[in-house]
C-alpha positions in Angstrom: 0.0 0.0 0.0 2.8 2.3 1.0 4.5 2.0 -2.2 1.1 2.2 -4.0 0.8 6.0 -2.7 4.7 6.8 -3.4 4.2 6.0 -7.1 0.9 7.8 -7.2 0.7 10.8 -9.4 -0.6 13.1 -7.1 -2.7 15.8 -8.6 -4.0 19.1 -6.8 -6.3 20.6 -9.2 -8.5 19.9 -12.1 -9.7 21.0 -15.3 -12.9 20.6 -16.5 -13.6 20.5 -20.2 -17.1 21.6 -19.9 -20.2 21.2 -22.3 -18.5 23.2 -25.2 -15.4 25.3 -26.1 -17.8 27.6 -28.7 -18.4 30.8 -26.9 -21.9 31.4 -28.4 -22.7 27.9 -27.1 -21.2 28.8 -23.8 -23.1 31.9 -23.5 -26.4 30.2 -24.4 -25.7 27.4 -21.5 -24.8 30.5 -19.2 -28.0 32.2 -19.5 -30.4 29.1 -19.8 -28.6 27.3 -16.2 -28.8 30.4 -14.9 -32.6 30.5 -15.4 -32.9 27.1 -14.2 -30.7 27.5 -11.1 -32.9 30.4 -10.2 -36.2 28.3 -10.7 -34.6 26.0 -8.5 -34.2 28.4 -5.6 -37.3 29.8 -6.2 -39.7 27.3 -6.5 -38.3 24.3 -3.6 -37.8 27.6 -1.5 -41.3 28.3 -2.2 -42.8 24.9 -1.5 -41.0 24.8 1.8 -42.5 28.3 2.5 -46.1 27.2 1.4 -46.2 23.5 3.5 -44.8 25.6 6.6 -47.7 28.3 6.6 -50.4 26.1 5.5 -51.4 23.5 7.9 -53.2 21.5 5.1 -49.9 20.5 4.0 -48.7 19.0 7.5 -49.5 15.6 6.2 -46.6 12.6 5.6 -46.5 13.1 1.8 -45.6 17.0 1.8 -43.1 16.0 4.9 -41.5 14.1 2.1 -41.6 16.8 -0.6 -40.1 19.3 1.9 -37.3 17.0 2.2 -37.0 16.1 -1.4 -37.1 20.4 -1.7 -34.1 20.6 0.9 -32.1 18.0 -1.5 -33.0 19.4 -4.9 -31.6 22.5 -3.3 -28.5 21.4 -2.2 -28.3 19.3 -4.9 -28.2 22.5 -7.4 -26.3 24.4 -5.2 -23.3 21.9 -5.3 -22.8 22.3 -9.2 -25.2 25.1 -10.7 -23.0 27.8 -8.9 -19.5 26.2 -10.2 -20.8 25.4 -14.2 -21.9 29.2 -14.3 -18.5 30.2 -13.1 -17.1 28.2 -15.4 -19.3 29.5 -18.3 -17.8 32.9 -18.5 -14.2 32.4 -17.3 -11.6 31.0 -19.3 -10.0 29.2 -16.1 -12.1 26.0 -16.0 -10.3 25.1 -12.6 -11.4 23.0 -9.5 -8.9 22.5 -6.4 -8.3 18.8 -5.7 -10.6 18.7 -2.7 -13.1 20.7 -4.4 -13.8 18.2 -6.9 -13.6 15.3 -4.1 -16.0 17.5 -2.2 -18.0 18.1 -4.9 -18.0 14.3 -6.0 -19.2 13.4 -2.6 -22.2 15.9 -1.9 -23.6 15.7 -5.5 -23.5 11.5 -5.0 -25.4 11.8 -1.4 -28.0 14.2 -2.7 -28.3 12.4 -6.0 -28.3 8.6 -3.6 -30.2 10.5 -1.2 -33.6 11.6 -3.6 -34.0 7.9 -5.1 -34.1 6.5 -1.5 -36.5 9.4 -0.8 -38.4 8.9 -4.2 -38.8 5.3 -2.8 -39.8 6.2 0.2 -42.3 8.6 -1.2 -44.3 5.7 -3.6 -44.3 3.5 0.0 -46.5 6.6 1.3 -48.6 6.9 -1.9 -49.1 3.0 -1.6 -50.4 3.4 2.5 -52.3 6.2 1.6 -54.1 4.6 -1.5 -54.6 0.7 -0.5 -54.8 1.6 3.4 -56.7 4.9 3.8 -58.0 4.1 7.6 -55.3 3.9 8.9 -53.3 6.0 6.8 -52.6 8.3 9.9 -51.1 5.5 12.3 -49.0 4.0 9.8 -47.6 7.2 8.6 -47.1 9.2 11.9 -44.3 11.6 12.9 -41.8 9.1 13.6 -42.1 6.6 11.2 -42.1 9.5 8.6 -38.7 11.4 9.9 -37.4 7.2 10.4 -37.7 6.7 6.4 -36.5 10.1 5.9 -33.4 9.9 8.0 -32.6 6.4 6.5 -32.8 7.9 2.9 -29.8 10.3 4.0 -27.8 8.1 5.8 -28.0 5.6 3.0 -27.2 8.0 0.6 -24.5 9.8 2.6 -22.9 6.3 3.1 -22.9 5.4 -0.7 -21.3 8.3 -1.2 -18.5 7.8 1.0 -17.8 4.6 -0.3 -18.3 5.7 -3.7 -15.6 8.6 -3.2 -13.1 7.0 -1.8 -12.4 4.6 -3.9 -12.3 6.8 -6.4 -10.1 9.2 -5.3 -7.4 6.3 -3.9 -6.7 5.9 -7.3 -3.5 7.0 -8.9 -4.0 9.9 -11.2 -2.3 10.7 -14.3 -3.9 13.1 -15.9 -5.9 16.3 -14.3 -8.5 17.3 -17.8 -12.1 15.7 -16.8 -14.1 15.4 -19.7 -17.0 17.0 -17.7 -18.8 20.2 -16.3 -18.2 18.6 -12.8 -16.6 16.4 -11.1 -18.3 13.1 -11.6 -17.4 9.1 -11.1 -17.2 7.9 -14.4 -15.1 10.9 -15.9 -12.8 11.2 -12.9 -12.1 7.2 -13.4 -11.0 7.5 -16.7 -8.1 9.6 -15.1 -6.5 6.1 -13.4 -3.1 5.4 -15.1 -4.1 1.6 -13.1 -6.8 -1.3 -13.9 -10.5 0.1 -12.4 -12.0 -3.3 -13.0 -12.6 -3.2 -9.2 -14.0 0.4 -9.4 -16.2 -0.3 -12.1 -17.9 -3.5 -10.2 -18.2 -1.3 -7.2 -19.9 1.2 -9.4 -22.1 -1.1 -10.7 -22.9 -2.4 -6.9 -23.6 1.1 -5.8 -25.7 1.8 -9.0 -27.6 -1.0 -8.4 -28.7 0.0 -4.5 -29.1 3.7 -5.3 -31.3 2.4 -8.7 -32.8 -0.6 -8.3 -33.6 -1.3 -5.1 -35.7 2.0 -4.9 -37.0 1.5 -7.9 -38.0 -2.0 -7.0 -40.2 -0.6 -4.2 -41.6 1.9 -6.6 -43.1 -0.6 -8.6 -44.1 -2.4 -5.9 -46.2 0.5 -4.4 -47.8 1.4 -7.4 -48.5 -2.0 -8.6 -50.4 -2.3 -5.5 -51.6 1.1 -6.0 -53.3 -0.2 -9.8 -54.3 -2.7 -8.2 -56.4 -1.0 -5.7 -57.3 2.0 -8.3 -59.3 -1.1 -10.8 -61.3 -2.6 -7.9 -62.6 1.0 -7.1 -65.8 1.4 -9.2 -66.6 4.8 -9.2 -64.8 6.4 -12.0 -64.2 10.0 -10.2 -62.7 7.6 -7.3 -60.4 5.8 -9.5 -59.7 9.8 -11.0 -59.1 10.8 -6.8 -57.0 7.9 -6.2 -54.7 8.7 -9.0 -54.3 12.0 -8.8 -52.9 12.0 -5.5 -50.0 9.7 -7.0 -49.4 11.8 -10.4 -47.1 14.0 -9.1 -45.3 11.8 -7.5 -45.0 9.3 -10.7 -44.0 11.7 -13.2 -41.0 12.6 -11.0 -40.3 9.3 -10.2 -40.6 8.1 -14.3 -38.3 10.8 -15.1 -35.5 11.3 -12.3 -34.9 7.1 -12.9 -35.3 7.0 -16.8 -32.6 9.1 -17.0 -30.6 7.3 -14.4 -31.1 4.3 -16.1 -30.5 4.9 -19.6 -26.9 6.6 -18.4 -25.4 4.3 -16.0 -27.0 0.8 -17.0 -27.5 1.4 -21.0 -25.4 0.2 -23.8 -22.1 2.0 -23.6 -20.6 3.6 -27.1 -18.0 5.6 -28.4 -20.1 8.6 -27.6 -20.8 7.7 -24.0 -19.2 10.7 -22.3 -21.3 12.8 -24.1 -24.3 10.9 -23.6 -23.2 11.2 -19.9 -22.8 15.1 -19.4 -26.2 15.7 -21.4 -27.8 12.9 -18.5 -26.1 14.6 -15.9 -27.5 18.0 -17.0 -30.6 16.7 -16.4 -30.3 15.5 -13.1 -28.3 18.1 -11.8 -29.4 21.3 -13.3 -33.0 20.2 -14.8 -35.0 17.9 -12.7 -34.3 20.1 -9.4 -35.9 22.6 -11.4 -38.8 20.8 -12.6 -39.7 18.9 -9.4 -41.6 22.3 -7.8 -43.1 23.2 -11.4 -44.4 19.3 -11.5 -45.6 19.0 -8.0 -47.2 22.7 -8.4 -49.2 22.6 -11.3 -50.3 19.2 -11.0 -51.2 19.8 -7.2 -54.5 21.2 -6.5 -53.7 21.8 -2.6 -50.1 23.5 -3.0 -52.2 25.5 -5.5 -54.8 26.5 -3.5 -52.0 27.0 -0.4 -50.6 29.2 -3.0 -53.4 31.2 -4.0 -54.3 31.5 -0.5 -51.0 32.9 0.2 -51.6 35.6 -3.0 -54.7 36.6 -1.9 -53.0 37.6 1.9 -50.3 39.5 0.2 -53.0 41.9 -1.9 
C-alpha cells in the first residue's frame, strides 16, 4: 500500500472540459442554467415556505416533498454555482478537494432523492390501499425514520463511492465534464479500475434498483387497488394523488437508467454530461413546477397565500 501511494501521481487541481469550447454555445448554456438554477431556488424555497404556513400541508406526503425540496436544493447548489463560473471564465479550474467534495455531496444528494423517491411511492401505496389507517401508519416518527434512513443511505454510498475513487493514482488532471463526476474522474486512473467499475455497478444497483424496485411495488399495488374502485371519479381521486409523484419518479430514474445501466458507445461521455445535466441542473428545477401545477392543494396554499399579500 505504501508503495502504492509513493508512485501515485498526485494531482491538486482539475480542469474541466465543460459542455463546449464555442463561446456562443457557452453563453447560451450560461444564460439558460442560470434561469434554471434560479427556478430551482425559487420554486423548492417556495414549496418549503407554502407547507410551513399552510397547515393543510402537514401531512406525511408534503413532509417528504419538503425533504426532497431541501435535496434538490442542495443538490443545485453543489454544481449550478461552479458550471456558471465556469461559463464565463476562461480558467475551468477546480482545487483537488473541491472536486472530491463536490464528487461526494452531489453523490449523497443524488443517492439520497431515489431512496426518498422510494420512500415517497411507499406513502402513496399506504395512503391509497390503506386509507384508515393512513394516519397510524404514517405518523411523525415513522415519517422522519424513512426520511433519515434515505440520507444516511445516501450519505454512506457516497462515502464509499468517493473514496475509492479518489485512492486511485491519477495521471492526468483534464475531466471530460462540467463537474466532477465518477465515471469521468475514473478515466483519469493510469491503473486497472475493474474493481472500481464492479463497485460502481454495486452502488448503481442500490441507489437504482432497489428503490425502484419498491416503486413498482407500491404502485402496482396502487393499480391494483385504483381497478377494484368502481366509481370512475374515485379511480380519478385515487390517482391524482399519485401523479405528481409518478411523473417525477418516471423521469428522475429513466434518466438514471439509460446513463449508467445502457449500452455504452464511443459517444458515451457525451451521452453522460447531457444525462447529468438533467439530473443536476434540470430535474431540481422541474420537481416544484411538477408538483405545483399538478397539485391542487399547493395550489390552493398558494393562491391562499396571494390573496394575503393583496
Amino acid at each position: 500500500m505504501g508503495q502504492e501511494f509513493i508512485n501515485q501521481t498526485w494531482v491538486n487541481e482539475f480542469i474541466l472540459l465543460g459542455l463546449s469550447s464555442d463561446r456562443n454555445t457557452q453563453v447560451f448554456l450560461f444564460v439558460l442554467v442560470l434561469a434554471m438554477y434560479v427556478v430551482t431556488v425559487v420554486g423548492n424555497t417556495l414549496i418549503l415556505f407554502l407547507i410551513r404556513l399552510d397547515i393543510r400541508l402537514h401531512t406525511p406526503m408534503y413532509f417528504f416533498l419538503s425533504v426532497l425540496s431541501i435535496v434538490d436544493l442542495c443538490y443545485g447548489n453543489s454544481i449550478a454555482p461552479q458550471m456558471l463560473a465556469h461559463l464565463v471564465s476562461a480558467q475551468k479550474l477546480i482545487p483537488f478537494h473541491s472536486c472530491v467534495f463536490q464528487l461526494y455531496i452531489s453523490l449523497a444528494l443524488g443517492g439520497s432523492e431515489f431512496f426518498l423517491l422510494g420512500a415517497m411511492s411507499y406513502d402513496r401505496y399506504v395512503a391509497v390501499c390503506h386509507p384508515l389507517h393512513y394516519t397510524v401508519i404514517m405518523d411523525g416518527g415513522v415519517c422522519l425514520g424513512l426520511a433519515a434512513s434515505c440520507l444516511m443511505a445516501g450519505f454512506f454510498n457516497s462515502l464509499m463511492e468517493t473514496v475509492i475513487t479518489f485512492r486511485l493514482p491519477l495521471c492526468h488532471n483534464v475531466i471530460n465534464h462540467f463537474a466532477c463526476e465518477t465515471l469521468a474522474v475514473l478515466r483519469l486512473a493510469c491503473v486497472d479500475i475493474s474493481f472500481n467499475k464492479v463497485m460502481v455497478a454495486i452502488s448503481g444497483f442500490l441507489v437504482i434498483m432497489l428503490p425502484c424496485c419498491l416503486v413498482l411495488f407500491s404502485y402496482t399495488r396502487i393499480v391494483i387497488a385504483i381497478l377494484r374502485i368502481r366509481s370512475t371519479q374515485g379511480r380519478h381521486k385515487a390517482f391524482g394523488t399519485c401523479a405528481s409523484h409518478l411523473t417525477v419518479v418516471c423521469m428522475c430514474f429513466g434518466a438514471t437508467i439509460f446513463t449508467y445501466l445502457g449500452p455504452r458507445s464511443a459517444s458515451s461521455e457525451d451521452k453522460e454530461k447531457m444525462v447529468a445535466l438533467f439530473y443536476a441542473v434540470v430535474a431540481p428545477t422541474l420537481n416544484p413546477v411538477i408538483y405545483s401545477l399538478r397539485n391542487k392543494e399547493v395550489m390552493a396554499a398558494l393562491t391562499k397565500l396571494v390573496e394575503k399579500l393583496r
